[in-house]
N, C-alpha and C positions, 0 to 999 in steps of 0.2 A: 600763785596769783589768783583771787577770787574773780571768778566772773560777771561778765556787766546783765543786771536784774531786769531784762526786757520785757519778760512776760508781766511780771508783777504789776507793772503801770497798765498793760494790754488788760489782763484778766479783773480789775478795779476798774476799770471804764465801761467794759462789759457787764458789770454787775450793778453798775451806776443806771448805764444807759439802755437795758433792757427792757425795764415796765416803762418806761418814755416812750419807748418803738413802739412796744405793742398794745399801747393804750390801757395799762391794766388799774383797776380801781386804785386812788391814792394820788394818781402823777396827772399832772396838769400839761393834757397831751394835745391835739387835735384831736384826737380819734375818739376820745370825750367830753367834750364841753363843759364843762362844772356848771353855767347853769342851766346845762339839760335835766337834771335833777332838784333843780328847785324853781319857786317861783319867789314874784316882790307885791309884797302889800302894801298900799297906798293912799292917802286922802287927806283928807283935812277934818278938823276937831272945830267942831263950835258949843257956843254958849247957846243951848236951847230956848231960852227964854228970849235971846235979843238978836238969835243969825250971826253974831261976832263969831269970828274965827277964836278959838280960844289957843294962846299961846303957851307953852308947859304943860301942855296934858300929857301924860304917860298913855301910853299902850304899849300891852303885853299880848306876846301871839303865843299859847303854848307852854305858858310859864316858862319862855328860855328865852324867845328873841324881842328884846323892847324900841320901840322908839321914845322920842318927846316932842313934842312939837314945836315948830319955829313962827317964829313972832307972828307968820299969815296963816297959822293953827295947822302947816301943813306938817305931814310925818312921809316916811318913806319907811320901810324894813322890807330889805334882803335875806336871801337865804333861804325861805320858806320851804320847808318839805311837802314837795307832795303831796295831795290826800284832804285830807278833812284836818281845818284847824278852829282854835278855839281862841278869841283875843277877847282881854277886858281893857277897857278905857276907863281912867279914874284921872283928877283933877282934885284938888283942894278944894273944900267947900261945896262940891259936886257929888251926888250921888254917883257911884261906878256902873257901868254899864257893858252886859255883855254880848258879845258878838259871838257867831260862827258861820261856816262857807268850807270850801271845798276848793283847793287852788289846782292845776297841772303844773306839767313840766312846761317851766317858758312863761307863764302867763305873769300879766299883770295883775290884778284884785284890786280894784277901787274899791275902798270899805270908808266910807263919810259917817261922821258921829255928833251925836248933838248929846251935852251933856245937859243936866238940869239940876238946880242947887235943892 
């Protein structure tokens, strides 16, 4: 008669739930925060020439994280590492424009752009 497999389900729970307890990079613990290690940049896009908020503008933070902008020209992007970034903001018919700053962990970044045709 084979015997009933108890450890099996014990020792795969263990294995599951070990970097959970102990907060280790990867596992979305308490004892790490995920965004401890990043920050959010923020603002609004306008039309240089008239103050309008410009609606559909692109920004890039980094060449990996982008936003667009919504109809009140505003953008939001999360995620931001750490450190010293570099964004460009471009628009159709708009000369591109480029940005840099230095974000921590946690912070906001209000970054406001005026674009000009």
């Amino acid at each position: 008669m084979p015997r009933p497999r108890v450890l099996a389900p014990l020792w795969f729970a263990l294995v599951l739930l070990t970097p959970a307890l102990f907060g280790l990079p990867g596992c979305n613990s308490p004892a790490v925060p995920p965004q401890a290690n990043y920050a959010t940049i923020y603002g609004t896009i306008y039309d240089g020439a008239t103050g309008k908020p410009l609606a559909g503008a692109s920004i890039v933070v980094d060449q990996v994280l982008s936003a667009t902008s919504g109809a009140d020209g505003t953008y939001t992007i999360s995620g931001v590492p750490i450190g010293p970034f570099t964004a460009q903001t471009s628009s159709s018919g708009y000369q591109p424009h480029p940005d840099s700053g230095t974000v921590g962990a946690g912070d906001r970044y209000l970054l406001n752009v005026s674009l000009y045709k």
